[in-house]
PADRENMAR-429524 format. One record per residue: residue number from 1; residue in one letter; x, y, z of N, C-alpha, C, O in turn. Coordinates in pm, whole numbers, plus 50000, padded with zeros to 5 digits. Layout:
NUM, A, X, Y, Z, X, Y, Z, X, Y, Z, X, Y, Z
...
END
This chain:
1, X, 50086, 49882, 50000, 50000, 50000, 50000, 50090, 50124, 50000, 50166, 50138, 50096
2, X, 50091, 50208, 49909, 50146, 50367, 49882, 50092, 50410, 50026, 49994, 50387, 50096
3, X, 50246, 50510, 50032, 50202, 50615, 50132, 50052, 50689, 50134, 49979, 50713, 50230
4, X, 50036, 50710, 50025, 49897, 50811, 49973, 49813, 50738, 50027, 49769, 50770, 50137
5, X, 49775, 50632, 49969, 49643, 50514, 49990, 49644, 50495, 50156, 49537, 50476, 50212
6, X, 49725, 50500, 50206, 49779, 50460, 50343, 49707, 50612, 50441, 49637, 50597, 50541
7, X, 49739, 50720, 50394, 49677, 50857, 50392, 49566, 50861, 50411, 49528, 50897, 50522
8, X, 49495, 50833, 50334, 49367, 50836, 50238, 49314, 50787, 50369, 49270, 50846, 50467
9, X, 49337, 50600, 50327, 49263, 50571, 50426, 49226, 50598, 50556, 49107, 50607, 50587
10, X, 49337, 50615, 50652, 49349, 50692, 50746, 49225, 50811, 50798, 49139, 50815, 50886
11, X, 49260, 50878, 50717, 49178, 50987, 50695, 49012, 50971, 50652, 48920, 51046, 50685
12, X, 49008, 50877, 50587, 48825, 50833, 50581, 48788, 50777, 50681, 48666, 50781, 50702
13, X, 48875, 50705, 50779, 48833, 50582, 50911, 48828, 50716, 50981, 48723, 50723, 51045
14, X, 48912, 50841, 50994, 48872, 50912, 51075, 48736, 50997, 51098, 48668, 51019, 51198
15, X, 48727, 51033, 50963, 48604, 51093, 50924, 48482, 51041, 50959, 48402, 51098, 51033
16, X, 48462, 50902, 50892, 48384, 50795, 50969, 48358, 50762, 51111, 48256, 50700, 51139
17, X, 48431, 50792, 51189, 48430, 50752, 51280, 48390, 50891, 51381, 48348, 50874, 51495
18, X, 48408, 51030, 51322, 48365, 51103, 51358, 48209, 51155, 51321, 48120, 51226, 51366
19, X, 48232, 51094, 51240, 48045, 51132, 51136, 47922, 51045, 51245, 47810, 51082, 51280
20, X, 47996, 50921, 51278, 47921, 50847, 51376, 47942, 50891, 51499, 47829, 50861, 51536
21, X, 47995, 50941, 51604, 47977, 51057, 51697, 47878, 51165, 51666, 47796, 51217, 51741
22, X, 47899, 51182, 51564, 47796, 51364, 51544, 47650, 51343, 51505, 47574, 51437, 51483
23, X, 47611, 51196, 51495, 47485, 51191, 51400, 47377, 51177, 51539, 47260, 51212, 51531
24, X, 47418, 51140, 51626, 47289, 51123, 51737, 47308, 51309, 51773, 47195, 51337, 51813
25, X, 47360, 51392, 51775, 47399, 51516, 51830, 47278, 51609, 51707, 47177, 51678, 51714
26, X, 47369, 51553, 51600, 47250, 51622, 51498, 47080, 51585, 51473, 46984, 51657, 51447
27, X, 47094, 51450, 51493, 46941, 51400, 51521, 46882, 51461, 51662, 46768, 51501, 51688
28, X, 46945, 51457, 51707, 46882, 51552, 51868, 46864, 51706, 51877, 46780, 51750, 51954
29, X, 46937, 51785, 51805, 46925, 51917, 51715, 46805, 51931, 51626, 46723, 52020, 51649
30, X, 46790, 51852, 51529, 46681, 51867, 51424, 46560, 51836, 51467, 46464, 51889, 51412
31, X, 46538, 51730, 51591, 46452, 51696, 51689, 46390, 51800, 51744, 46268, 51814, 51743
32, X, 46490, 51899, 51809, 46456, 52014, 51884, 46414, 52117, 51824, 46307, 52171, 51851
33, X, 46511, 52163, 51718, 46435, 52238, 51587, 46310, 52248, 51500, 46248, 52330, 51431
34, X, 46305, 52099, 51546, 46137, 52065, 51455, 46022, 52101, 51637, 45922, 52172, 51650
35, X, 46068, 52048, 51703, 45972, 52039, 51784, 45945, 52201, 51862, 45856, 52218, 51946
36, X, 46052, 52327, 51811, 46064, 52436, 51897, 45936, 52512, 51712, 45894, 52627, 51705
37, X, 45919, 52433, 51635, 45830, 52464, 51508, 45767, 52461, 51553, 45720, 52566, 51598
38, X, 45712, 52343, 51580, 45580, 52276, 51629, 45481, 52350, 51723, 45361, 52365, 51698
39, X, 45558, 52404, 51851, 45543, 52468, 51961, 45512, 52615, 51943, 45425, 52675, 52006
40, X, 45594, 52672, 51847, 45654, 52806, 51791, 45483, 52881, 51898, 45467, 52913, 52016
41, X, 45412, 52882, 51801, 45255, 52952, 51844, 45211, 52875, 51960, 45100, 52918, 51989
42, X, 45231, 52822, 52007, 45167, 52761, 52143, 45276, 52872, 52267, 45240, 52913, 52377
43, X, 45386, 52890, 52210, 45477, 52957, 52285, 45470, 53171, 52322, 45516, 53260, 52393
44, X, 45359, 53135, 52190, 45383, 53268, 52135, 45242, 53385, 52214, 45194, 53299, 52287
45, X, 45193, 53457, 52230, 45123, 53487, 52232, 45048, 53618, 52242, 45076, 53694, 52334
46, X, 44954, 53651, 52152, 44915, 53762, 52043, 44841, 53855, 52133, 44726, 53811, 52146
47, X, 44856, 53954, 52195, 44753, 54041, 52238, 44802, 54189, 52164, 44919, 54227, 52170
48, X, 44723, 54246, 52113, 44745, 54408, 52077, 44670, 54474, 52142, 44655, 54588, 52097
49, X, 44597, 54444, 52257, 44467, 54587, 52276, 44572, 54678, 52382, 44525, 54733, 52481
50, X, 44642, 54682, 52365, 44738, 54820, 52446, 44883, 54828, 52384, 44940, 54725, 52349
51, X, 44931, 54926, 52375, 45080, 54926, 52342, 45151, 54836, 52443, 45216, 54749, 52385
52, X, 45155, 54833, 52527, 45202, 54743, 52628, 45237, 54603, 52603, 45339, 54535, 52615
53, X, 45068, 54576, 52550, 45085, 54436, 52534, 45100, 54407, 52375, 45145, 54297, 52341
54, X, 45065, 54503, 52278, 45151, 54487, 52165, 45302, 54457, 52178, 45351, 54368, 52108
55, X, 45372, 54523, 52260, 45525, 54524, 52307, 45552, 54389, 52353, 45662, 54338, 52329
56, X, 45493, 54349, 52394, 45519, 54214, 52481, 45456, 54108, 52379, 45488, 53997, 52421
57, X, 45394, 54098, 52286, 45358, 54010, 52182, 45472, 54027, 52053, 45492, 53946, 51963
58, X, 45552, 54180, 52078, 45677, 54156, 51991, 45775, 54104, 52031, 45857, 54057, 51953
59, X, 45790, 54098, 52167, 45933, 54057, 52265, 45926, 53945, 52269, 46030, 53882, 52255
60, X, 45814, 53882, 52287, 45813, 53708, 52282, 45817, 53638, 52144, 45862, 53525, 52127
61, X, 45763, 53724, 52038, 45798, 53689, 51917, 45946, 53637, 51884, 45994, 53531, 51843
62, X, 45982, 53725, 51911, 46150, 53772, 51899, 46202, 53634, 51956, 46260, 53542, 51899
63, X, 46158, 53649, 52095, 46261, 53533, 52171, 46234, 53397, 52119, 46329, 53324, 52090
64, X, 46094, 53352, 52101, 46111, 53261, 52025, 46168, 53235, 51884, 46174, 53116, 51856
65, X, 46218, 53337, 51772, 46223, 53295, 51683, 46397, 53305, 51699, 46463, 53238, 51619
66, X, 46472, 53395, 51810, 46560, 53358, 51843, 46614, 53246, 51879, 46728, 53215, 51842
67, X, 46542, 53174, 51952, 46533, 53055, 51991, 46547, 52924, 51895, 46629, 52832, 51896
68, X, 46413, 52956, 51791, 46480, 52887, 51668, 46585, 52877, 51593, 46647, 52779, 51551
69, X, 46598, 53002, 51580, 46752, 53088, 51465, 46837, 52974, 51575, 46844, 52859, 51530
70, X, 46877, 52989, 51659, 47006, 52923, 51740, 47006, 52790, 51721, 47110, 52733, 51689
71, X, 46875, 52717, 51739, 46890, 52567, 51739, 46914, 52496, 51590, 46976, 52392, 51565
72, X, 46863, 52561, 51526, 46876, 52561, 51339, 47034, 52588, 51300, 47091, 52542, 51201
73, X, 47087, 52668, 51394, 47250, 52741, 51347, 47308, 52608, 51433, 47379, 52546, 51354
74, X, 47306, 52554, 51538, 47395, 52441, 51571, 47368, 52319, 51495, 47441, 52222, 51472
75, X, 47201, 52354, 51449, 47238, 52196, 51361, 47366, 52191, 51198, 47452, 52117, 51152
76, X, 47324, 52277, 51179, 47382, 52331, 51032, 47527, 52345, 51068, 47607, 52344, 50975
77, X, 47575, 52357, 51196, 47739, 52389, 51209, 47783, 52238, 51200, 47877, 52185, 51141
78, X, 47690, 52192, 51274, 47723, 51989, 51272, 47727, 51940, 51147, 47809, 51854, 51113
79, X, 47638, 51988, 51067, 47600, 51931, 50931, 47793, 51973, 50883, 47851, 51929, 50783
80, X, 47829, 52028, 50946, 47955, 52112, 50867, 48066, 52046, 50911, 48150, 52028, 50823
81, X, 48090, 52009, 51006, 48185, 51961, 51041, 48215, 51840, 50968, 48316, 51776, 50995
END
């Protein structure tokens, strides 16, 4: 076996072997991502009859979709690695 091939391989058993570490991490990510969807409006909730509570139907907006944005950005960094 060439140095190269010898390389190569090396380097795919590693990969492999790291791809299988990261896949329960990413299935548990996309899990959470789907299920923080799911929830999204159960989480959310709409009142406008005062500025007040218009304000507070934007602030929770926010945090939840923050909430999403983040769990969506760690799955996609995994997808990357």
């Amino acid at each position: 076996m060439e140095a190269k091939d010898w390389w190569e391989e090396q380097v795919r058993n590693k990969l492999q072997a790291r791809i299988a570490e990261l896949e329960p991490e990413v299935a548990g990510l996309r899990e959470q991502a789907s299920d923080i969807r799911k929830r999204f409006w159960e989480e959310v909730t709409i009142n406008t009859s005062t500025g007040g509570d218009f304000e507070e139907t934007y602030y929770t907006i926010n945090q939840q979709s923050a909430l999403l944005a983040e769990r969506e950005r760690g799955h996609k960094l995994l997808l990357m690695i």
